[in-house]
N, C-alpha and C positions, 0 to 999 in steps of 0.2 A: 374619487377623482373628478365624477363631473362638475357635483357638488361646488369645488374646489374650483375649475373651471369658470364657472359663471360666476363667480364670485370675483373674479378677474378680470371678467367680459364688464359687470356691472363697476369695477375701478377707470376699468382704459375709457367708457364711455362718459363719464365723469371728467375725467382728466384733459381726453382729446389728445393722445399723444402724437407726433408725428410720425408716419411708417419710416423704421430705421432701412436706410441705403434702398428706400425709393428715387432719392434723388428731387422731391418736393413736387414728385411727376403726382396727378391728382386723379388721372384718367384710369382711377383703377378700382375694383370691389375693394372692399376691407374687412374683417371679422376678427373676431377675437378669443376665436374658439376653435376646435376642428369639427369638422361636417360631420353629422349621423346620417342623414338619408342624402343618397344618390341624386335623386331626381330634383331635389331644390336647396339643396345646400353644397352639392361637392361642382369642383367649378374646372370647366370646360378649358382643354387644351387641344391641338392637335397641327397638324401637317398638312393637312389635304388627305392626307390617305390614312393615317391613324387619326381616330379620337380616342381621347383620353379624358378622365377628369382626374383631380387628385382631393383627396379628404382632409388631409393633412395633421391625423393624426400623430399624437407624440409618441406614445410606447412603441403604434404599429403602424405607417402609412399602408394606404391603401389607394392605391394607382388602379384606376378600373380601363381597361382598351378595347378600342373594335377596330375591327379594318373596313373598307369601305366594301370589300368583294366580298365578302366573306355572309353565305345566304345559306339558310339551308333547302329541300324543295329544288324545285328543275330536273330536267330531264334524268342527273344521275338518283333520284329518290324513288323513279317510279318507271317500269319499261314502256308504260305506256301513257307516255308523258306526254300530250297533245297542246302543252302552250294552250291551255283552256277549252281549243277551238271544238264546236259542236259542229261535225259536218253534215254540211246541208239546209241546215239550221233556217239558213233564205226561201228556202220551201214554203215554209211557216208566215213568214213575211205577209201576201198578200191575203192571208188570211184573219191573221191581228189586223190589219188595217180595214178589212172588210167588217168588221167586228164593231172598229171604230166609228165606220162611218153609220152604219146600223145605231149607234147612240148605247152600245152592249159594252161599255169600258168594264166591267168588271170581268167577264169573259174574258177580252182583250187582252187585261192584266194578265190572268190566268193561263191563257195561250203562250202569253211572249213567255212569261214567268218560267213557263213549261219549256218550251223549247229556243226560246234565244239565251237562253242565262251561259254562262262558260263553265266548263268542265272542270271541277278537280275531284283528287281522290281522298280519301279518311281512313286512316287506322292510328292506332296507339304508337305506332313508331315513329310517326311522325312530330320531327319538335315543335310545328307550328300549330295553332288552334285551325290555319285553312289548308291543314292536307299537305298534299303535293306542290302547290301553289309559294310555300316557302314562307320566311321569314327574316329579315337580318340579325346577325347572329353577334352577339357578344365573345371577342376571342379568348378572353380570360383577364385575370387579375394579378397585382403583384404585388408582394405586401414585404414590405423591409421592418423587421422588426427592433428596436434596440432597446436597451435596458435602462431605464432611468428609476431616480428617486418620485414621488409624486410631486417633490416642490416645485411647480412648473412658474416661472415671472414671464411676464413682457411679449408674453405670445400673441402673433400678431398672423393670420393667412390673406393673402392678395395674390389677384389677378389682375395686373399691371396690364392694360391691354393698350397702353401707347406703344408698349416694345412686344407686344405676345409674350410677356412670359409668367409664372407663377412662383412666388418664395412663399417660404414659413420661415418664421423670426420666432425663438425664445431662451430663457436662460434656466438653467440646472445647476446651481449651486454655483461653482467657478466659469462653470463651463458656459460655451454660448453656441449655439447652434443656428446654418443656415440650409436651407435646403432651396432648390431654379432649379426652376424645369421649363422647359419649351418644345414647339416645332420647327424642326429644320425641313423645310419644303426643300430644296434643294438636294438633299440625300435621300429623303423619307425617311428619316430619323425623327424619333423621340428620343429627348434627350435631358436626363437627370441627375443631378449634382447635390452630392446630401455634402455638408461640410463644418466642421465642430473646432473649436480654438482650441481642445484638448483632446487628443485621440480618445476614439469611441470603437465598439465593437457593434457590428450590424449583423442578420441574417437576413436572407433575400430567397424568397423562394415565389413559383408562378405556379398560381391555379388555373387550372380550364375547365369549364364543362362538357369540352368534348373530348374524344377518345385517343388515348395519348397513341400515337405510331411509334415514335422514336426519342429518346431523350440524349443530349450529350456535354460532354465537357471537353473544352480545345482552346490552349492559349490564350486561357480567360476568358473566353467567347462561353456562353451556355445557347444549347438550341432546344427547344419543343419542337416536334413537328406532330400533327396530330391529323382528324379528319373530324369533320362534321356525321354523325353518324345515320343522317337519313338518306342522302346525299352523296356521302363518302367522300365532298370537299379536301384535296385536300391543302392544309395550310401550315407556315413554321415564323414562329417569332423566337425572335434571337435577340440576347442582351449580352454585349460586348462590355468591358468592364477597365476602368483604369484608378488606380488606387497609390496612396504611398503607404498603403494598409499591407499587411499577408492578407491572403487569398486562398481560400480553398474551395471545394468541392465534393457531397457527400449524400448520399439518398435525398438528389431533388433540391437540395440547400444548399446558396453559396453563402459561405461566411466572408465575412472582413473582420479581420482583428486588428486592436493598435492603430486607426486611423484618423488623420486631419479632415481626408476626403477622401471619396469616390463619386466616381461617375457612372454612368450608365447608360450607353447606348443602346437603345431602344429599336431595332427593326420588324417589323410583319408584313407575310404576303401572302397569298393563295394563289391554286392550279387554275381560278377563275381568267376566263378570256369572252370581250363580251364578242362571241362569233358566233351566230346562229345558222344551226340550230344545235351545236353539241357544247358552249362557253364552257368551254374548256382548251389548255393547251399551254396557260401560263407558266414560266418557269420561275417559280417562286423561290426556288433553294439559290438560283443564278442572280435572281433581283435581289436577295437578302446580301447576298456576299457581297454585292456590288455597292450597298447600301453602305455597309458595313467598311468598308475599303476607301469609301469617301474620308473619313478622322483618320485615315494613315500620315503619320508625320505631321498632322496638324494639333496645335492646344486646343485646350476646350475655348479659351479665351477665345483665340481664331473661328471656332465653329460657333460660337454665342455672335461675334460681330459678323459673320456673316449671316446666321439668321435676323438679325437686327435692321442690313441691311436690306437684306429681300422683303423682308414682312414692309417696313417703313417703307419702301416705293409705294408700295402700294396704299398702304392705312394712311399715311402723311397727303396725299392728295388733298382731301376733302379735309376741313378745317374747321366748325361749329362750334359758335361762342355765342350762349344766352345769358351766363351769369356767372361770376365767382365762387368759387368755395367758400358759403358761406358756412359750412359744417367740417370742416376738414377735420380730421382724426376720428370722425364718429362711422361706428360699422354702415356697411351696405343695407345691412338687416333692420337697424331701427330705424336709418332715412328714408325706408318705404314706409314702414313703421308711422312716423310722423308724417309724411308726405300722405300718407292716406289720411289722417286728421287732420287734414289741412294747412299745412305748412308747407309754404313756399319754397319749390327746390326746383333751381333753374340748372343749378348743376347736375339733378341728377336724370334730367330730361336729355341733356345732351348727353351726357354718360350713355345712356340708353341706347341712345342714336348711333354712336361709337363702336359700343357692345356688338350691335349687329352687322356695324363692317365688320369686325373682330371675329368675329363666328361666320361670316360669310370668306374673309380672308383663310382661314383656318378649318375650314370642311370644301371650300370649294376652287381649284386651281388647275389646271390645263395639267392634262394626263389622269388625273384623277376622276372618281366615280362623282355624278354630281349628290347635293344632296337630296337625303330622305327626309322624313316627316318628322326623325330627329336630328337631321342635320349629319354627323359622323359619329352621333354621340347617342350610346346603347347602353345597356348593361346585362340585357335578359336577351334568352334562347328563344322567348313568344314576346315581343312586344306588340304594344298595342298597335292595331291595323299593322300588323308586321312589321312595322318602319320603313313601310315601302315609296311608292313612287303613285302619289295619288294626285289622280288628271282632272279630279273635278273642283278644283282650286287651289290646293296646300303644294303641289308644284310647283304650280304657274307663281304662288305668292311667294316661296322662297326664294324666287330670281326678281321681283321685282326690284329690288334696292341696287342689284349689278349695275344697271347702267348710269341709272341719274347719278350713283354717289360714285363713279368715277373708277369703276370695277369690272372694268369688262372685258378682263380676262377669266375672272371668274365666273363667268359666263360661259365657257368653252366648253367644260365639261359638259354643261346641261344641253348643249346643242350638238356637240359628238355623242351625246348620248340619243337624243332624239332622231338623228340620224341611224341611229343602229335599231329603231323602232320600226324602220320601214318598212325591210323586207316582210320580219312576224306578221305586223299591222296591214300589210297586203293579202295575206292568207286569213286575216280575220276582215276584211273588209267583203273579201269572195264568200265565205261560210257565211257569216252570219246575214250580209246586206246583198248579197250578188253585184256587188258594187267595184268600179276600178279603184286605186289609190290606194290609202291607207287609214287606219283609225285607231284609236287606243280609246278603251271604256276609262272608269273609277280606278279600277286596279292595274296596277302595272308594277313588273318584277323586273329583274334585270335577267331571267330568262326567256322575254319573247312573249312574256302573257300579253296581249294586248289583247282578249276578249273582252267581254262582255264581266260583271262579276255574278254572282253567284245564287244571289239574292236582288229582288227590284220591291222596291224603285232606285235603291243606290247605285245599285250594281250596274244600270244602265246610261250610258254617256257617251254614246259615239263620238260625240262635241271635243272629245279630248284632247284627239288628234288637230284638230282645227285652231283650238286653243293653243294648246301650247306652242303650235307652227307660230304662234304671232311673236316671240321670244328671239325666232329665228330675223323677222322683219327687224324688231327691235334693235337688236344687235345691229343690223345696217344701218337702223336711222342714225344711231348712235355712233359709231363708229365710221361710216359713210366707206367701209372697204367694201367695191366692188367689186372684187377678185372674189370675195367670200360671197356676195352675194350669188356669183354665178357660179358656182362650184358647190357649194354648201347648199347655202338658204334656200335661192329658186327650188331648183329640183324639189325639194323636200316638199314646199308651202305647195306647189304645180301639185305635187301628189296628191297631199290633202286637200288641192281644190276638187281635185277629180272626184274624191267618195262623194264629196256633196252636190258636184254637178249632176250625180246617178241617184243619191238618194232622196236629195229634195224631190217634191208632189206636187204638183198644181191642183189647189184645193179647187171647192166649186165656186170661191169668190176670183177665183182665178191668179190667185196668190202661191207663188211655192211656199210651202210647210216641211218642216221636219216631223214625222211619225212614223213609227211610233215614237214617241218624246216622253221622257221624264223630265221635270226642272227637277236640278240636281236635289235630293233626298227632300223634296218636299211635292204634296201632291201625289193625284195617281194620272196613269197613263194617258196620253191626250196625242189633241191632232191641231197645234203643234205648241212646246216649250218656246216661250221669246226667248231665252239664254240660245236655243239652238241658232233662230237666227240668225240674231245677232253676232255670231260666231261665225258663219257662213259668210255674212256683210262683209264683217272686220278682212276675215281670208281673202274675199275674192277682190277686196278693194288693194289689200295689199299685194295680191298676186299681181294685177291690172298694172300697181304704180310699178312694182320692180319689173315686170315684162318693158314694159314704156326705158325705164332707166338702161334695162342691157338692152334694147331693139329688137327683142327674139319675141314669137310666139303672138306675132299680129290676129291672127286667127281666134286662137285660144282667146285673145286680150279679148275678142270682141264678142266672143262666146259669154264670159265670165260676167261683161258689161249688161250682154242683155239680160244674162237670168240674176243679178242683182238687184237690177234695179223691178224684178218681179218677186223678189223676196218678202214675205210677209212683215210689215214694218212694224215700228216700237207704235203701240196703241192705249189711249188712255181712256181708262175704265168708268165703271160709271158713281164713283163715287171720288173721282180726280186723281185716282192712281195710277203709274204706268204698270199694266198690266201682265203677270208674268206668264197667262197660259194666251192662246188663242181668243179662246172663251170666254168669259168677262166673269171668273168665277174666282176672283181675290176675294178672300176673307179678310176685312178692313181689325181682328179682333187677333192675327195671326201675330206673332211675334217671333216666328222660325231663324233663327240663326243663317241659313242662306237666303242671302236677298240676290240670288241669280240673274233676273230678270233686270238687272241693273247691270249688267256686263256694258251695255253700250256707253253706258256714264266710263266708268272705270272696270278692266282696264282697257276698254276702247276711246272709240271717241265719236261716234254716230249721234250721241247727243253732247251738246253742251251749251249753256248759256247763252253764249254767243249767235249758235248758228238754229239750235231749236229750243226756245226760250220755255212754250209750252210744256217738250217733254220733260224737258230739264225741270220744270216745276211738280211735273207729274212722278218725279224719280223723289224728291223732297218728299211729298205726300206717302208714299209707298215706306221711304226711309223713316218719318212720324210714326209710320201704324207700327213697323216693327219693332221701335225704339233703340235703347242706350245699351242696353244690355247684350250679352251673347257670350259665346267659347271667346278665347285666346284669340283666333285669328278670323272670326268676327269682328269680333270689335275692332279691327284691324283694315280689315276692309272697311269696312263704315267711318274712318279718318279718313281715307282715301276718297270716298263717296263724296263727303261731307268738304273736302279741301279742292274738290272737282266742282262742287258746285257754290266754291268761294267764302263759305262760313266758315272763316278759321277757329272763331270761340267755339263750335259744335261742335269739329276734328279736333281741337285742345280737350274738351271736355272728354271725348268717347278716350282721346288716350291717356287722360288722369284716371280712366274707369281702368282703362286696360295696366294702369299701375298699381291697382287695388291688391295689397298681398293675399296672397295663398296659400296655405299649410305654416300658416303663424299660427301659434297656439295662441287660445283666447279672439282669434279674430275669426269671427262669422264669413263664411265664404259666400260669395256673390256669382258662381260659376266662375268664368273665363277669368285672369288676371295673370300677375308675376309671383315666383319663387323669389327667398330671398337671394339665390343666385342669378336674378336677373332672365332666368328664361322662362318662356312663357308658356302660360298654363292653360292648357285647353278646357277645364283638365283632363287627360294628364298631357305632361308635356310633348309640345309640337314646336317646332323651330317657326313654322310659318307665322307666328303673332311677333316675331321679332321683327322678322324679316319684313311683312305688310307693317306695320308702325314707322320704321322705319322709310319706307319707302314713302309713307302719310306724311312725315315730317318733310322730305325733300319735297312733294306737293304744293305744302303748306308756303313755301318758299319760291319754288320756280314752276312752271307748267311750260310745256314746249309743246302741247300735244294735238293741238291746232293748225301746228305750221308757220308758228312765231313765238317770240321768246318772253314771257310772261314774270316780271317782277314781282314778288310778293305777293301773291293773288290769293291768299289764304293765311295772312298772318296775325296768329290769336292777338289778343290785346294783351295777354300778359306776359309777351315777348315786347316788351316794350323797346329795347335796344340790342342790338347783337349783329353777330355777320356769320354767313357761309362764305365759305373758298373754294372753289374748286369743283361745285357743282356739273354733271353734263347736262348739255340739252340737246335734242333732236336736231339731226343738221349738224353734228361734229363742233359744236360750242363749247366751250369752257366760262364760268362763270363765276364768279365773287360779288356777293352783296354786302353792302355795310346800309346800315338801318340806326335811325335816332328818334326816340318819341312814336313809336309807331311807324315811322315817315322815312322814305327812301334818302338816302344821303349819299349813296354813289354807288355803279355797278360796273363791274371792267368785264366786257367780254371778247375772246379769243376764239379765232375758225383756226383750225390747220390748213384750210387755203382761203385764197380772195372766195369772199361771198357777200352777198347781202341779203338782211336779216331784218325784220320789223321787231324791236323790243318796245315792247308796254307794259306800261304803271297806271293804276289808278285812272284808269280812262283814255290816257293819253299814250302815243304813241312815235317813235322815232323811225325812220328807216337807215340802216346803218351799212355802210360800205364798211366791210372790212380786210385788211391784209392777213393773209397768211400766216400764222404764227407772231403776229405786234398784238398786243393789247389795244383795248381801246375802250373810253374811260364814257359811260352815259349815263349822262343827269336830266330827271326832269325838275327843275326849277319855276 
């Protein structure tokens, strides 16, 4: 049969045929085969709250799902479940630091190592490789089998992500077979549609790997309810079912016989509630029903246009056009294929770009969990780094694309989520720093871990808390709601300024420093990491403008003010690099995948061209020694670096690297790159190389991050013509460019109120009055 298969794949790509009842829509993957492995060939669906991918399989689909809640690890795995915290742990404190200044850093090390690390526990019962500590969990799988001859024609698998949805196209003798699938956000439905021009018989059965509770059959409805068995989680997915088939039910198995079609709604929930400190209390069997209750009296026709129209508000905003389909009908898999030998594919760079609203639409939406390190999308009981919630960059990068590209609802979750960080994050800011406020290390669970991790130098990152508080400003600048500011955001960023108004140190040059300090997993223990500062800066400047904007906390403003401007500043080394420790101990031969110490470049903005030309050059030097290469979302950040500081051909370059395929047979791997499903490869897969490229590309185009509205400041030369729509910028703007030869040919921007705005091009500069909701059209001529 596979044999037979590629032997099909190697016909369509010959041929180029066109996807039947796409509708000539282009913005979609394409393949010509069904998926074998998970991780870079089966292709991404979801709701917000389920991911899924589907295989697409002919004899057996295989639909793989996770829920967003659904963890093993937390307080129900272990009675003496501490959220990481080592108490007292701050005892220790001034004695690492005494260590430090004594010039004794390996001691040092070995002191914090000893007593600041955070707590977890280890036995064999546990599903994760860290203990207690947890891991996100795969809910199980569901595989619809049906009976075919092996003559397989004209099969074709796509993910259509102009509409979010997924078909399979192929033909069996007379027969012709379709199978759509999608996410309906609105109900939290998955929802799937197998359908054949000659009645067909299917079986449908659900695997889990965790421990079945209850099983049932009711009015076509099937339930699983189960529990995660470290944990005792517990969780029930349910698949509703509508058919003009018979229908039965029998050890675990539903049959369909005699069918044109069936459907299958698709629901999952857990007892998870994020309320600390017991997350627990969700009524999972009452959210399933109600899910489920939504397709009463409605067609699937009706539920397909209404997910159509939810998804397209949103993904229809933002507009990107660099080039035509100049390959249309040929799979996704060989135009990376060729595109990595050098073949010009303008289409498949904005694809790309697409892709990662697509996956940011579809894992991340108001009420739902924000994403992980995979996004929604799991398969295993231990995934790598659990698939958690990691604060020392892969976070913070999979929201950066929310705001510029016109997505900033999907934003919500991750700041209702940071918000439920506080309270834990207060109880590890007293243990481990003796400090007020709050903080989150490397690791973070959606039970309350906000320590310290386990192991240093990774494990250590106070900075986290700081960091990702800057999402929270973002969101304001962006959006410009003040309500949120003063209810939400403030409070939160006010907390996280507190731990660093207590832990900063006034060295002996009279500088406050962060120490003890890791730069995130590179280097050993110092007095003090530049990322830390510079974190500290970013916070307290934003704390300062939003106190200013509500009139509250005059005091505090000017508290924040003075020890700011005593904060140890970006310093350039002695061989012209900006330097990432204290001490001028850069290794110019270093090529480490975090370039930390560049936080102020992106995603701050303490340095930049404009306003500190020096550093700004010194961040260039620093980004030479490391070079082109690195993981997935590496390279990702370094388009962003590189489009900050205006070379657009250098950010084009690192993201033609970051398109390099991955797990192609016959192609030599180069570390970090793409699957041929388009996500990216750490390896192994991490959503955040989507997410930061993406966010590179909107760079490469608009910058706002200054405090004006920046045209084209990063555009490669082999975007020679094209336009964005719908871009945002800072200050509540809305954006469209159109571009000719290189060269600006018109840019319409819109405020939601009367403002004025400085937009520049190429040197030059306008000051623009504009009204409220008009357009308004600027040329530099």
């Amino acid at each position: 049969m596979r044999y037979y298969l590629h032997y099909f794949t190697l016909f369509f790509l010959l041929s180029s045929p066109v996807c039947w009842a796409q509708e000539n829509n282009t913005l979609q993957l394409l393949y010509f085969e069904p998926a074998e492995d998970w991780e870079s060939e089966a292709l991404p669906l979801g709701n917000a709250f389920i991911g899924s991918v589907f295989f697409g399989g002919i004899h057996q689909e295989r639909i793989q799902f996770s829920e967003g809640t659904l963890w093993a690890g937390g307080p129900g795995s272990n009675e003496n479940y501490q959220f990481g915290i080592r108490e007292g742990a701050w005892k220790h404190l001034s004695e690492v630091r005494r260590l430090i200044d004594e010039g004794k850093l390996n001691e040092a090390h070995q002191l914090a190592q000893k007593e600041l690390t955070g707590v977890t526990n280890h036995n064999k019962e546990y599903l994760s490789d860290f203990g207690d500590y947890g891991a996100q969990q795969t809910m199980g799988e569901l595989f619809i089998t049906t009976k075919h001859s092996d003559k397989v024609e004209d099969y074709q698998r796509v993910l259509d992500i102009k509409n979010a949805e997924g078909t399979i196209t192929y033909k069996v003798g007379e027969n012709t077979y379709q199978r759509t699938y999608f996410g309906h956000y609105p109900s939290k439905l998955m929802v799937y549609k197998f359908e054949s021009k000659l009645p067909e018989n299917y079986t449908i059965q659900l695997v889990s790997p965790h421990t079945k509770v209850k099983e049932t059959w009711k009015k076509n409805t099937y339930s699983f309810q189960g529990e995660v068995s470290d944990n005792k989680m517990l969780f029930e997915t349910c698949l509703k079912f509508d058919t003009d088939g018979k229908i039965s039910f029998d050890n675990g198995k539903v049959e369909i016989t005699k069918a044109t079609y069936f459907v299958m709604y698709h629901a999952a929930s857990t007892d998870y509630l994020n309320d600390y400190p017991t997350y627990k209390g969700n009524d999972f069997i009452k959210e399933n029903t109600k899910s489920l209750q939504w397709v009463k009296g409605k067609s699937y026709e009706t539920i397909k246009e209404e997910h159509r129209e939810d998804y397209k508000n949103l993904f229809d905003r933002v507009d990107l056009h660099l080039g035509d389909d100049e390959y249309i009908g040929m799979s996704t898999k060989q135009r990376l294929l060729q595109y990595a030998s050098g073949v010009k594919d303008l289409w498949l760079e904005q694809l790309y770009f697409q892709y990662s609203r697509y996956l940011m639409i579809s894992g991340s939406r108001p009420g739902s969990m924000p994403l992980h390190l995979q996004g929604k999308w799991n398969d295993s009981t231990n995934p790598a780094w659990a698939a958690d919630y990691h604060m020392n960059i892969n976070q913070q990068m999979l929201y950066w694309p929310a705001e510029v590209t016109n997505l900033s609802e999907c934003e919500e979750p991750l700041n209702d989520y940071i918000e439920s960080l506080v309270e834990p994050g207060k109880k590890s800011a007293k243990e481990f720093f003796n400090a007020r406020g709050w903080t989150v290390s490397t690791m973070n669970n959606p039970f309350g871990f906000t320590s310290s991790g386990w192991g240093f130098p990774w494990g250590f990152f106070p900075a986290g808390g700081g960091w990702i508080s800057q999402h929270l400003w973002e969101h304001y600048a962006f959006t410009q709601d003040k309500e949120y500011l003063k209810t939400q955001a403030y409070p939160i960023m006010k907390e996280a300024a507190l731990f660093w108004v207590d832990y900063l140190t006034e060295n002996e040059n009279g500088y406050l420093v962060s120490y003890p300090s890791y730069s995130p997993e590179h280097g050993g223990i110092s007095k003090g990491a530049s990322m830390d500062h510079q974190i500290a800066w970013d916070l307290f400047s934003n704390c300062i403008t939003a106190s200013e904007i509500l009139k509250i906390d005059q005091d505090f403003r000017e508290e924040l003010q003075q020890l700011k401007d005593k904060i140890a500043p970006p310093t350039i080394g002695s061989w012209g690099q900006l330097q990432e420790w204290m001490e001028d101990v850069d290794d110019p031969k270093s090529t480490h995948r975090h370039v930390s110490h560049l936080y102020a470049l992106h995603p701050g903005n303490q340095i930049t061209l404009n306003k500190t030309p020096d550093l700004a050059e010194a961040a260039k030097v620093s980004l030479n020694a490391r070079g082109d290469n690195g993981t997935g979302w590496s390279l990702a950040w370094k388009i962003n670096f590189w489009s900050r500081l205006k070379d657009g051909d250098r950010a084009y370059k690192l993201f033609q690297r970051l398109l390099y395929p991955v797990k192609f047979e016959g192609i030599k791997s180069k570390g970090g790159g793409t699957y041929a499903n388009l996500f990216c490869a750490h390896p192994p897969f991490q959503l955040d190389g989507n997410m930061g490229a993406a966010a590179g590309i909107a760079e490469m185009l608009l910058q706002s991050h200054e405090g004006n509205i920046e045209l084209l400041p990063a555009l490669p030369s082999t975007w020679e013509n094209g336009y964005i729509k719908g871009l945002k910028a800072r200050g509540g703007f809305e954006i469209d460019v159109e571009w000719e030869k290189g060269r600006l040919v018109k840019a319409i921007v819109k405020s939601s109120n009367d403002k004025e705005v400085k937009v520049m091009y190429a040197g030059k500069h306008q000051i623009v009055n504009l009204k409220g909701g008009e357009p308004f059209e600027v040329s530099f001529k």
